[in-house]
C-alpha atoms as an extended CHARMM CRD file, in Angstrom:
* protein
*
       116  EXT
         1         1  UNK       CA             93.6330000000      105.5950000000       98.7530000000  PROA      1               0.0000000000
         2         2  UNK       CA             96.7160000000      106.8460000000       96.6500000000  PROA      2               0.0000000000
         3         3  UNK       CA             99.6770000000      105.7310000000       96.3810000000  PROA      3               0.0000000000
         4         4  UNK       CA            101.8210000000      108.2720000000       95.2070000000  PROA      4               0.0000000000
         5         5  UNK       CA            104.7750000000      108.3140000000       92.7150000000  PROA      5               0.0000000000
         6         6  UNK       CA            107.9660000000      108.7930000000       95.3980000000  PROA      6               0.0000000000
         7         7  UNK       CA            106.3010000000      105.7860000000       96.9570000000  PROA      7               0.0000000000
         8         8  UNK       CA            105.5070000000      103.8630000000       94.4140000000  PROA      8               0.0000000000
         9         9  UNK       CA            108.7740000000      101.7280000000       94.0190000000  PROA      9               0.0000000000
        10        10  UNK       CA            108.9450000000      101.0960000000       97.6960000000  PROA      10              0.0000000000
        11        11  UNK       CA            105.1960000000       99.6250000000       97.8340000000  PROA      11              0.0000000000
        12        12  UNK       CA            106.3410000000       97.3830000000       94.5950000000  PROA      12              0.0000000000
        13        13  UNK       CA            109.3700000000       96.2530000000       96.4610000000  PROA      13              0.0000000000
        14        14  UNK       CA            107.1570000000       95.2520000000       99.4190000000  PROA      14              0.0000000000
        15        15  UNK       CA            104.2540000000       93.2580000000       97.1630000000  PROA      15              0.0000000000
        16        16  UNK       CA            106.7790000000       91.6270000000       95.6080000000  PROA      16              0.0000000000
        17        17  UNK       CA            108.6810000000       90.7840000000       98.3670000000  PROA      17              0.0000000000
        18        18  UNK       CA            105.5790000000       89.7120000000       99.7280000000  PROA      18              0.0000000000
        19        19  UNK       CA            104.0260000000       87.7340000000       97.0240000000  PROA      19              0.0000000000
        20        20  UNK       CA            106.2320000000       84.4780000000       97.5330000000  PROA      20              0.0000000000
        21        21  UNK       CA            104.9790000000       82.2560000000       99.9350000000  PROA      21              0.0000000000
        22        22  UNK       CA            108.8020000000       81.0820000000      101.7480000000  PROA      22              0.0000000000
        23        23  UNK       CA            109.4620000000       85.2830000000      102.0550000000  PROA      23              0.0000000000
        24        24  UNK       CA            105.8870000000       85.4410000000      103.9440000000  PROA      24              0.0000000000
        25        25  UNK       CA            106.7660000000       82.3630000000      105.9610000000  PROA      25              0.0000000000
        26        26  UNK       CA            110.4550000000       83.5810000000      106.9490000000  PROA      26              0.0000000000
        27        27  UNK       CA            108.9300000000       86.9980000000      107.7970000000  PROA      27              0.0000000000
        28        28  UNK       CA            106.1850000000       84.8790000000      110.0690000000  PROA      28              0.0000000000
        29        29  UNK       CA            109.2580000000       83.7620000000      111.2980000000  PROA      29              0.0000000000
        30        30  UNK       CA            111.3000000000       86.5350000000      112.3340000000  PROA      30              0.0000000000
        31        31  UNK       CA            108.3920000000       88.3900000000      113.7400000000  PROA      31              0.0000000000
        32        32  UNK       CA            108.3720000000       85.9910000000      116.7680000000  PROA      32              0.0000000000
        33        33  UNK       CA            112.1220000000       85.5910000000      117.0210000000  PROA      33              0.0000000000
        34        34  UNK       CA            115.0490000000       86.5390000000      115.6420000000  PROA      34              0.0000000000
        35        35  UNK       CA            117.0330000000       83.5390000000      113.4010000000  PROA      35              0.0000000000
        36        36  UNK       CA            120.3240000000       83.3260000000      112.0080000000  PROA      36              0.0000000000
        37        37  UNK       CA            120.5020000000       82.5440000000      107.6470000000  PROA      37              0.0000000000
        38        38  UNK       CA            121.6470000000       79.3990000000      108.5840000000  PROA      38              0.0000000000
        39        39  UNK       CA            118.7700000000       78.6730000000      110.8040000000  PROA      39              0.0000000000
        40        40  UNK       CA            116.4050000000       79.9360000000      108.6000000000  PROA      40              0.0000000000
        41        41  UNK       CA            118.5540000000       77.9390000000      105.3880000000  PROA      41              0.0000000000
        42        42  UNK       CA            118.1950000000       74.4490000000      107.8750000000  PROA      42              0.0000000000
        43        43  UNK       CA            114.0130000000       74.8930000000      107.5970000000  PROA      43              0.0000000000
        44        44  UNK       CA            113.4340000000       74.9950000000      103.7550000000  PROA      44              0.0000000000
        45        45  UNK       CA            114.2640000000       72.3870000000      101.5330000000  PROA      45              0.0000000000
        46        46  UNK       CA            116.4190000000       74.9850000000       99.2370000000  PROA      46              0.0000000000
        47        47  UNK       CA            120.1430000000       76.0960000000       99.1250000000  PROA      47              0.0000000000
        48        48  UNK       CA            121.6350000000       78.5620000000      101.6050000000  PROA      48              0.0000000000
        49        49  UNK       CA            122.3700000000       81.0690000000       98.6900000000  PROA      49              0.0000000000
        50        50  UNK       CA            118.2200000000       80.3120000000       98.0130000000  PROA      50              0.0000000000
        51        51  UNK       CA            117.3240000000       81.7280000000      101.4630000000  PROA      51              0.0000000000
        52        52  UNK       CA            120.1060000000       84.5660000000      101.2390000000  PROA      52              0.0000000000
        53        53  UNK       CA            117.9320000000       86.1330000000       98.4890000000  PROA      53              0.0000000000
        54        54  UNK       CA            114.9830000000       85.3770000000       99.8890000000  PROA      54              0.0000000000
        55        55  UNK       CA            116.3400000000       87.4160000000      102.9440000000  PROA      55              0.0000000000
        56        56  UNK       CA            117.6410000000       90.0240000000      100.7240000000  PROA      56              0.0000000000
        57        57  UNK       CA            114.3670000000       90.2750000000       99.1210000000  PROA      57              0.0000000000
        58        58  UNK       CA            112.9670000000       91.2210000000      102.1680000000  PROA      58              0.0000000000
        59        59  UNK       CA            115.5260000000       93.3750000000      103.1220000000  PROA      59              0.0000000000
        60        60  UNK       CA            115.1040000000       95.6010000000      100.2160000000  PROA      60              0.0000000000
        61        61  UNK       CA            111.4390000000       95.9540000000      101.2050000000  PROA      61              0.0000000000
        62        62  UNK       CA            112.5880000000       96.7540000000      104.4560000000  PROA      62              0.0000000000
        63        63  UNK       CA            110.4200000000       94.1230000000      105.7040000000  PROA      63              0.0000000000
        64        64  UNK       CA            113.5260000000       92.7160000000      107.6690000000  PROA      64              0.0000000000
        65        65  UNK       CA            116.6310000000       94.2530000000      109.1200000000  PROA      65              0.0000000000
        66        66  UNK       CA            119.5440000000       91.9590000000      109.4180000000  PROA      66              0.0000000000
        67        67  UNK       CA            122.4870000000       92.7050000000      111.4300000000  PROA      67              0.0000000000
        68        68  UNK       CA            125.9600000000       90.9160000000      111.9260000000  PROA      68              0.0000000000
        69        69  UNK       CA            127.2360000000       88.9940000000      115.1380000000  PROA      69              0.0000000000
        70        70  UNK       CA            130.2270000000       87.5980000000      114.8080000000  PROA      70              0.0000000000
        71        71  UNK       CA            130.0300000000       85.1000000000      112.0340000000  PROA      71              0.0000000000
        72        72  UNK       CA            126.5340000000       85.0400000000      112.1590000000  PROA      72              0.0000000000
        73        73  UNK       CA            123.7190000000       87.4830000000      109.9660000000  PROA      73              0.0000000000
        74        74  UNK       CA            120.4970000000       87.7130000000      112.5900000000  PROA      74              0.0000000000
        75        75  UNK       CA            117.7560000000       88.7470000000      110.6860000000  PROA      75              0.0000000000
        76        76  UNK       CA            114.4440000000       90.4100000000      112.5410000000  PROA      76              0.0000000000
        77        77  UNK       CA            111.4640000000       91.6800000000      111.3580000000  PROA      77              0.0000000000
        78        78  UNK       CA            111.0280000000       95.4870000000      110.5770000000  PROA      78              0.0000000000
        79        79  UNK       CA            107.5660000000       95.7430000000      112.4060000000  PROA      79              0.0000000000
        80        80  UNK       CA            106.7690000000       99.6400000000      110.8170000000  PROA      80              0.0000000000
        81        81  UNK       CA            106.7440000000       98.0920000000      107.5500000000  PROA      81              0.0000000000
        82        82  UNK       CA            104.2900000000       95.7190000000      108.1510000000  PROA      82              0.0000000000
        83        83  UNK       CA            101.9900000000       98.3140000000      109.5370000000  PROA      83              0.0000000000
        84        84  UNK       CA            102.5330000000      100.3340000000      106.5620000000  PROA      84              0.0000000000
        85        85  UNK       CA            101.7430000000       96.9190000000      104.2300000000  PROA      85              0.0000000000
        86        86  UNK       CA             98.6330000000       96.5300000000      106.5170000000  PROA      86              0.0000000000
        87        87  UNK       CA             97.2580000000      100.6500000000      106.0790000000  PROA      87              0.0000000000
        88        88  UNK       CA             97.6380000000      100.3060000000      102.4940000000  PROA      88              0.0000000000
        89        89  UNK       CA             95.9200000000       96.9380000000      102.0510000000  PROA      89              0.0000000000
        90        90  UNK       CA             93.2120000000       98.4770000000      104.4740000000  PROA      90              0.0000000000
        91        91  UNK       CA             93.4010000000      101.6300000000      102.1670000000  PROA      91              0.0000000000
        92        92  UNK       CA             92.5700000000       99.3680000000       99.3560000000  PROA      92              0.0000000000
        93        93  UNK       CA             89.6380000000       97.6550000000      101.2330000000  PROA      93              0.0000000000
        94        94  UNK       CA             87.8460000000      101.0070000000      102.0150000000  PROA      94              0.0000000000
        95        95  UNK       CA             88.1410000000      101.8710000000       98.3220000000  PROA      95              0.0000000000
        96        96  UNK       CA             86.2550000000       99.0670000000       97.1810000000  PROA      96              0.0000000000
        97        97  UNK       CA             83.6080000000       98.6530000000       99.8560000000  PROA      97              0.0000000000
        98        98  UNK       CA             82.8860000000      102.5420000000       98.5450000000  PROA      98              0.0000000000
        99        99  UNK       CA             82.4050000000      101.2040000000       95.2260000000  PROA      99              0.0000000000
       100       100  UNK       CA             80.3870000000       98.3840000000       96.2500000000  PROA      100             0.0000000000
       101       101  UNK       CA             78.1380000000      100.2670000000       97.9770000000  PROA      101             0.0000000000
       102       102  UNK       CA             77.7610000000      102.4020000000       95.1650000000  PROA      102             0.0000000000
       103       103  UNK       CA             77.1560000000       99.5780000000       92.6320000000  PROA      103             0.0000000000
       104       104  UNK       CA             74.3090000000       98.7360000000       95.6370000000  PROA      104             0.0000000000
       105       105  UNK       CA             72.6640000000      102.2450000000       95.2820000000  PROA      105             0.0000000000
       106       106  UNK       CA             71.8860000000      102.5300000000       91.4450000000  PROA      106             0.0000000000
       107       107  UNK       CA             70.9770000000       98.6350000000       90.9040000000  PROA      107             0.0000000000
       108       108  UNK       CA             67.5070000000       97.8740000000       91.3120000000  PROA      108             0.0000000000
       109       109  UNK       CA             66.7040000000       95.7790000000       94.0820000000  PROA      109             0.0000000000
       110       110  UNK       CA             65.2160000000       92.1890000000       92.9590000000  PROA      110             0.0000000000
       111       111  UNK       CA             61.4600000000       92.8010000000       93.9440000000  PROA      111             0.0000000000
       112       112  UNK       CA             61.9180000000       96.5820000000       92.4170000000  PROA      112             0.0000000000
       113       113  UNK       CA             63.2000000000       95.4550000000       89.0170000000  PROA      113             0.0000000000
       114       114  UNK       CA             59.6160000000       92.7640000000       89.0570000000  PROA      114             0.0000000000
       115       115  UNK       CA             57.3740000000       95.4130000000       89.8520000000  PROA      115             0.0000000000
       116       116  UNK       CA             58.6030000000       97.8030000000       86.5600000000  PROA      116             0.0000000000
């Protein structure tokens, strides 16, 4: 699995967006339903200006669109890039099953390494 250089700074932005548990939870969130900042702000025991990064966060990892209504900011969840999070952590996986199975092939197995 490669990740390469033009996409490099877009997979940061989405680990890191990912890495903090309240962004994970409002992107839980938002996948079901759509929520207002204020909605979201009323379920965290933070600041409303807290949650507006938090939401920006994600929205520079394009792990959430927001859009305005009226006096309101809705924010949703961009579903394509949590596909593309879940191909590259799947990417990683098949890299390092490969690697354990070839650790597997050129250890000796415990009743081999008794008989030498």
């Amino acid at each position: 699995m490669v990740v390469y250089k033009a996409d490099r700074e877009r997979t940061d932005r989405l680990f890191h967006a990912l890495s903090d548990a309240t962004r994970r939870d409002i992107v839980a969130i938002v996948l079901h339903e759509e929520q207002s900042v204020s909605e979201l702000a009323r379920r965290y025991p933070m600041s409303f200006a807290a949650i507006q990064k938090h939401v920006a966060v994600l929205e520079r990892a394009e792990l959430v669109d927001k859009e305005r209504r009226g006096r309101e900011q809705l924010v949703r969840a961009n579903a394509e890039t949590l596909r593309r999070a879940h191909n590259l952590l799947d990417g990683i996986e098949v890299v390092w099953r490969d690697r354990i199975g070839r650790i597997e092939t050129i250890l000796p197995k415990p009743d081999e390494g008794a008989r030498r």
